[in-house]
C-alpha positions in Angstrom: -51.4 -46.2 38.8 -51.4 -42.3 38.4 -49.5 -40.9 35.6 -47.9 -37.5 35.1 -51.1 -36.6 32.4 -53.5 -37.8 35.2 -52.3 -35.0 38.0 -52.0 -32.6 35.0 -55.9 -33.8 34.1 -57.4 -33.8 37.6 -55.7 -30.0 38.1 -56.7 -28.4 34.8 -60.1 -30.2 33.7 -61.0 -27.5 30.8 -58.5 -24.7 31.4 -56.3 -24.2 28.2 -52.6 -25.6 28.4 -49.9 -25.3 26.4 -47.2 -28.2 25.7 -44.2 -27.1 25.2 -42.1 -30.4 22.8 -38.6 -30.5 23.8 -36.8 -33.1 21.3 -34.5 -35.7 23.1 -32.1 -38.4 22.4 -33.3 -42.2 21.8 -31.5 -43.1 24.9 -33.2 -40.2 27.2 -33.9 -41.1 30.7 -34.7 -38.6 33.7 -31.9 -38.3 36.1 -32.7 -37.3 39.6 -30.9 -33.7 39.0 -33.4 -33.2 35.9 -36.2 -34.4 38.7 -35.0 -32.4 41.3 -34.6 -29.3 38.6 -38.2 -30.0 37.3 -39.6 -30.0 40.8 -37.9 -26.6 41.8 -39.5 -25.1 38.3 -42.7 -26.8 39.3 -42.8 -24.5 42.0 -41.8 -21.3 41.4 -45.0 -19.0 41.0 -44.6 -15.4 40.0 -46.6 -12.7 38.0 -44.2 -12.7 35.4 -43.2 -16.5 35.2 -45.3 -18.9 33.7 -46.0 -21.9 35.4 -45.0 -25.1 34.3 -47.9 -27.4 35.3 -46.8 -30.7 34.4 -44.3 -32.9 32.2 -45.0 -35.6 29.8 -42.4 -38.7 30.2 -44.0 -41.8 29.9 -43.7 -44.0 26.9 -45.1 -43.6 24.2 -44.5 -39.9 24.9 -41.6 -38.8 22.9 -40.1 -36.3 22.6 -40.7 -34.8 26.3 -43.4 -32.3 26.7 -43.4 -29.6 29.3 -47.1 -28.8 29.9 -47.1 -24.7 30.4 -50.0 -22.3 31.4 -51.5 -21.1 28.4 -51.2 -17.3 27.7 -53.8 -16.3 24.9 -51.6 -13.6 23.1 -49.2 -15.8 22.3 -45.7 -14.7 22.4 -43.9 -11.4 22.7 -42.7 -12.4 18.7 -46.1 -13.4 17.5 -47.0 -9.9 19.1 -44.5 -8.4 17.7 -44.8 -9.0 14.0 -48.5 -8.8 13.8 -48.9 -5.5 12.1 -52.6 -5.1 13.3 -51.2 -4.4 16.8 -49.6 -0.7 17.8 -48.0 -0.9 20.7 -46.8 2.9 21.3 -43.7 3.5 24.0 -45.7 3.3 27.6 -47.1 0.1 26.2 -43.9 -1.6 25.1 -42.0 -0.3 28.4 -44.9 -2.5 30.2 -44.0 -5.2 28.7 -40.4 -4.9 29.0 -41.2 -4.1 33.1 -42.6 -7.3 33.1 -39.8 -8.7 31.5 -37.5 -7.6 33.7 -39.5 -8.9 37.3 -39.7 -12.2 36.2 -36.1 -12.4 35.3 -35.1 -10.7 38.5 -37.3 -13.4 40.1 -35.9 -16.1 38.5 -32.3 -14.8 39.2 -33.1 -15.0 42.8 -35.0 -17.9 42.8 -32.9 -21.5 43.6 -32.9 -22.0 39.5 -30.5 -18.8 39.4 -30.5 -18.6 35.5 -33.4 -18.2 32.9 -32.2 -19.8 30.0 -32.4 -19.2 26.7 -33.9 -16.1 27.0 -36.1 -15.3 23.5 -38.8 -13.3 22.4 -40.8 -17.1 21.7 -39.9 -18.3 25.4 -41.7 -14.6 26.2 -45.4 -15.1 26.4 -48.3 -12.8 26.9 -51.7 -13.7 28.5 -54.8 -12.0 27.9 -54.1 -8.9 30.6 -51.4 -7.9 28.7 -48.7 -9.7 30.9 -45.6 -10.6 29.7 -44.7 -14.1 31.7 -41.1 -15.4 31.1 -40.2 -19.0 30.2 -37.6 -20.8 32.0 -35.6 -22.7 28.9 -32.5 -24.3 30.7 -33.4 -27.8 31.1 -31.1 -28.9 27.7 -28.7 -28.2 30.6 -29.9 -31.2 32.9 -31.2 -33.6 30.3 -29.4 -35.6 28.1 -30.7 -33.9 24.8 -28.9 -32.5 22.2 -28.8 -28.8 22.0 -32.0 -27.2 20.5 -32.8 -24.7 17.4 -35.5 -22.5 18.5 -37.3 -23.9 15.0 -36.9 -27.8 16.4 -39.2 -26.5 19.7 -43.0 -27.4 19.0 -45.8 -25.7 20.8 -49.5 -26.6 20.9 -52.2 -25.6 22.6 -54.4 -28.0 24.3 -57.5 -28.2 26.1 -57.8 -30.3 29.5 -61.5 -32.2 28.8 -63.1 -33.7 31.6 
C-alpha cells in the first residue's frame, strides 16, 4: 500500500521540504471538495507560487500537514525583521513584482483566490524569489479558523 509520505519520499529523496501544520478538528475527515481543491493546488506551477508537493493525512498524522517546497530565505517577515539585511528600493520593488505575478496567477488560475495573504505565507528561496502561499484551505476543511501563531512550520529533509 502507498501512502501520501511514500509519493512525497520517492519525488524528493534528499531535496529540503517544508511542512506546513494546519491544526484541525478531532472529527476532521477529507471531503472530496477538499480533495478536488488539493489536487487543483497540487498542480498549479508558477515562478512565483510555491508548490505544494504533498499532504500528510493518514493516522497518526494530526494535525494535517501540507508538505511545501522549501525556500532557503525563509519568509518575506523573517526577511524583513532581520536587521543584517538592507534591502534598498529596486530591491524591495522585486520582491513586491514577484508578489504581484503570483497573485495575478493565482487569481486566474481555477483556485481564483489566494487566501490569507501574509508576509509568513510569502516565502523567499535562495535567488531571491518571492513565491506566494496559497492559504485558503480552512475554507474547504472542516477546521476551525486559524491564528497565524497556531500555524507550525518545519523544515525537513527527504532521506533516501
Amino acid at each position: 500500500m502507498t501512502t501520501e509520505f511514500d509519493e512525497i519520499w520517492s519525488k524528493n529523496v534528499g531535496d529540503m521540504v517544508q511542512m506546513k501544520e494546519l491544526p484541525v478538528q478531532s472529527s476532521f475527515e477529507l471531503k472530496n471538495k477538499a480533495m478536488d481543491v488539493l489536487l487543483t493546488l497540487h498542480g498549479l506551477r508558477h515562478e512565483n507560487v510555491n508548490p505544494l508537493l504533498g499532504v500528510l493525512t493518514e493516522p497518526p498524522r494530526r494535525p494535517l500537514a501540507l508538505v511545501l517546497e522549501w525556500c532557503s530565505r525563509g519568509s518575506l517577515e523573517d526577511v524583513l525583521v532581520q536587521d543584517d539585511i538592507k534591502l534598498d528600493w529596486t530591491f524591495r520593488l522585486s520582491l513586491l513584482t514577484d508578489l504581484v505575478r503570483g497573485m495575478r496567477y493565482l487569481h486566474s488560475s481555477p483556485i481564483k483566490v489566494h487566501g490569507n495573504l501574509t508576509s509568513r505565507n510569502c516565502v523567499i528561496d535562495a535567488r531571491w524569489v518571492l513565491k506566494t502561499y496559497y492559504g485558503l484551505l480552512q475554507n474547504y476543511l472542516e477546521m476551525s479558523p486559524l491564528e497565524e501563531e497556531e500555524v507550525n512550520q518545519e523544515m525537513f529533509t527527504v532521506l533516501g
